[in-house]
N, C-alpha and C positions, 0 to 999 in steps of 0.2 A: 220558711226555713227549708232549706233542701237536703234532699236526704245526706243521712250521713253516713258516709264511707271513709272519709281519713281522720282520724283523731291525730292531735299532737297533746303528748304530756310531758311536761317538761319536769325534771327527777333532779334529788340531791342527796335522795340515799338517806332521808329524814323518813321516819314512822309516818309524818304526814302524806309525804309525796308517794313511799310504799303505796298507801292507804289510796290516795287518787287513782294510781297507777291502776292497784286491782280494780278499781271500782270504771273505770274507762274502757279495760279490756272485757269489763263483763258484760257495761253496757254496750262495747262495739260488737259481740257476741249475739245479743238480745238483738241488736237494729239491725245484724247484717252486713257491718261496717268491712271495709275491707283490710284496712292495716289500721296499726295503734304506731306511733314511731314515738320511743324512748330518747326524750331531748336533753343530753345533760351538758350544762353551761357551763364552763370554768374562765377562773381568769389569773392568766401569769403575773399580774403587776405586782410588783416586790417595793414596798416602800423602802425608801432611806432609813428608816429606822424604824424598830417596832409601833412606835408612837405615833409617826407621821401620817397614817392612816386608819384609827381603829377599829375601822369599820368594815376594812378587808383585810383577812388571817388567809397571809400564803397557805398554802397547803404542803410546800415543800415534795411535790412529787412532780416527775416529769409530764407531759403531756399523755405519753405512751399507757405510761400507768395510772395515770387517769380513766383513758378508753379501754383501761382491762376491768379497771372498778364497773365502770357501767357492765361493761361484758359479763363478770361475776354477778351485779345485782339482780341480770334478767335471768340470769340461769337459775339463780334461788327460784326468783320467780313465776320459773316456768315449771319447779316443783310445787310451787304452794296453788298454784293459777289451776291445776292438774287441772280438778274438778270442772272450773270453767271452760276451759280448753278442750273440753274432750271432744269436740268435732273439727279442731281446728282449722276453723275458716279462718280466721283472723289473722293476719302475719303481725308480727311483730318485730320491728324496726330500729337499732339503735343508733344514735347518733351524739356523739360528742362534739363539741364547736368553742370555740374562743370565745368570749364576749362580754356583756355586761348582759347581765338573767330581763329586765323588764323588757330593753331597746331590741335583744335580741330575738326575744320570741312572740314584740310585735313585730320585727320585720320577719318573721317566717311567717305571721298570719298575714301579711300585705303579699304574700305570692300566689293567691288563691288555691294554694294546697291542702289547703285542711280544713274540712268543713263546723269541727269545734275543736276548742281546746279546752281541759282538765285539767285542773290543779287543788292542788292541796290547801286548806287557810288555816291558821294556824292558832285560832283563837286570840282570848285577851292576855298581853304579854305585858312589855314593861313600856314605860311612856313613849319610848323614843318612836314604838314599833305604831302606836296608836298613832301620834302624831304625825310621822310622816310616810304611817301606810304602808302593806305587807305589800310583797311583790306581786303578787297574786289580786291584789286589789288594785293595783296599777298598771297590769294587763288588760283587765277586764274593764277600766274605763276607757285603753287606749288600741285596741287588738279591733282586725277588721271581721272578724268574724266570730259566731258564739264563743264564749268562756261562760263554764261552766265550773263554779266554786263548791268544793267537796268538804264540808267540814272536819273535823277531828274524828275520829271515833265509826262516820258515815257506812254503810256498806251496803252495797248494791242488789236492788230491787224492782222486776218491772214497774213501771210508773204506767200508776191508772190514773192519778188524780193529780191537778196541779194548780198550784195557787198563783195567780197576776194578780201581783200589788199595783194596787194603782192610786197614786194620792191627787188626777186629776187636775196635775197641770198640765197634760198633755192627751186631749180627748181625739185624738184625728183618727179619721178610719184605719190609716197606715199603720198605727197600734195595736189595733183590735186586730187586722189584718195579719198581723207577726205572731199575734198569739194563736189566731186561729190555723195559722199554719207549724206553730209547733204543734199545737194539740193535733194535729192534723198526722203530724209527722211522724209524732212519738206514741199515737192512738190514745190522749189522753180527756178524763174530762179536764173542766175548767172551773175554777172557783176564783171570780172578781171577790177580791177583797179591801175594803177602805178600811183603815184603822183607825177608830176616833178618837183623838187627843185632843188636852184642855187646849193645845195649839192651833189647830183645827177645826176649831168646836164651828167658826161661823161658814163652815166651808156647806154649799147646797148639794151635800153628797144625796141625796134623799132623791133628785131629780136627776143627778148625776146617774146612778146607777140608773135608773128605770132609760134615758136616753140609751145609754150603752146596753141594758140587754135586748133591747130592740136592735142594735144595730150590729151586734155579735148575731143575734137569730139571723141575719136578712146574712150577714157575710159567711157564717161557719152553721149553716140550719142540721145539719147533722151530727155536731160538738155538743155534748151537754154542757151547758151554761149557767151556773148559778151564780149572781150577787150577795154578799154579805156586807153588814155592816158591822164592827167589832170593834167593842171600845175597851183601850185597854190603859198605861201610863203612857207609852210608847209605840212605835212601829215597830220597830223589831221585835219587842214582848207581847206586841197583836200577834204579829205572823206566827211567831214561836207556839205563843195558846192556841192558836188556828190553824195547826199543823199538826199537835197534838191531838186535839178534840175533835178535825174530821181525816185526821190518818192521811192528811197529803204527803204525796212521794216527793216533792221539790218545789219551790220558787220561780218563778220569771222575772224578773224586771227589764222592762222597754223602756232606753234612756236614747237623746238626743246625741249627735256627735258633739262635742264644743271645743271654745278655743280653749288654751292654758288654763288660764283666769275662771275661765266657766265650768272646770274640772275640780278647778280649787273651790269652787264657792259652793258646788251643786255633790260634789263626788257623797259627802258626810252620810248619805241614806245605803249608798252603795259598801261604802268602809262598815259602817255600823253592822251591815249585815253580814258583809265576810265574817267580820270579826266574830258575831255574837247568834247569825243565824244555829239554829241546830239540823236544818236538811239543808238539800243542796240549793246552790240559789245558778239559776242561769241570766245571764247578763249580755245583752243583746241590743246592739245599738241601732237607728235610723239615721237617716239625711233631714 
């Protein structure tokens, strides 16, 4: 992971996104980052009739006073930010754009401009939102570079300590490599952890983990490394208890790129944990 200098957070003027927002500008304060750029997405399309699309509510304002809402949001927050702010290195950047919110703020991550992106997740909502996935949850399987998922409530803290889930279908150095290089990046330790469910009961995580911290010692010998094994009903209710009980600052998860199909079948551990993690979860893809 290379150092971070440009954040992008994409904003909709939601308690959530506020919430991401501070929490991005304070870690790009902490890392040294150099801009945060405030991304907010609108979109003109006016159905034929209220009913014809329910799933987008015009707004009824022009473009112009759109880009003054964002104007007004950062102002707020550039009184509440004070405290963070006070050596103001970090600029802060806004931008309004046309678009559709998922397509468009992967194609601002395919410009290699920004070395992560933040967002908000919004917890468990109503079927529709479970089903077919928060925006934020569909960035983060499709964005060329880290997304970093902030929960509800979240608020920003050096990270000393950091959890990689790993359920071991994917053991290559190349992973171990990604992690060693966030911990690397962010100065944190590292806690592998397998979550053991009645689903995985016949998985040889036992020889698993001892391979892997052999081979975390030989790539990151200066990373403190520890293995766990935690058995809980769930993954998500492992990480959640294993976050609580050793005080971790955040999540990794190291996912494969895939096609469509392979986004649909595999996404379910990534959505589960937007939805339902309680720290933040960073989502970080390979080749």
């Amino acid at each position: 992971m290379k150092a971070i200098k440009n954040i992008l957070v994409p904003v909709d003027f939601s308690a959530n996104a506020k919430a991401a927002f501070e929490y991005a500008v304070a870690l790009a304060e902490d890392m040294g980052a150099d801009t945060v750029k405030a991304l907010y997405i609108y979109d003109d399309y006016m159905p034929s009739s209220p009913l014809a699309d329910p799933l987008i509510i015009p707004s009824g304002k022009t473009s112009a006073e759109l880009e003054a809402d964002l104007d007004v949001f950062l102002q707020q927050e550039e009184v509440e930010l004070d405290g963070v702010l006070v050596q103001r290195k970090v600029k802060i950047k806004p931008q309004a754009t046309f678009g559709l919110p998922v397509e468009t703020i992967v194609m601002f991550s395919e410009t290699g401009d920004y070395d992560l992106i933040v967002m908000g997740t919004t917890g468990k909502k109503d079927l529709s939102e479970i089903w077919f996935g928060s925006t934020a949850t569909n960035v983060s399987q499709k964005a060329d570079c880290p997304v970093l998922l902030v929960p509800a409530g979240a608020t920003y803290k050096h990270a000393k300590d950091m959890i990689y889930a790993c359920d071991f279908d994917h053991k290559e150095i190349k992973h171990l490599g990604v992690v060693a290089d966030v911990a690397q990046t962010l100065k944190t330790d590292v806690e592998l952890l397998f979550v053991k469910t009645d689903e995985n009961e016949g998985s040889h995580y036992t020889v698993d983990v001892k391979e892997m911290r052999e081979v975390f010692k030989q790539t990151a010998p200066d990373v403190n490394f520890t293995a766990h094994v935690f058995a809980e009903d769930s993954v998500v209710d492992g990480i959640n208890s294993f976050a609580k009980k050793s005080g971790a600052d955040f999540v990794t998860v190291v996912t494969k790129y895939r096609s469509f199909w392979g986004r649909f079948l595999h996404a379910s551990m990534t959505k589960q944990l937007a939805m339902y993690a309680e720290v933040p979860v960073l989502v970080i893809h390979v080749d």
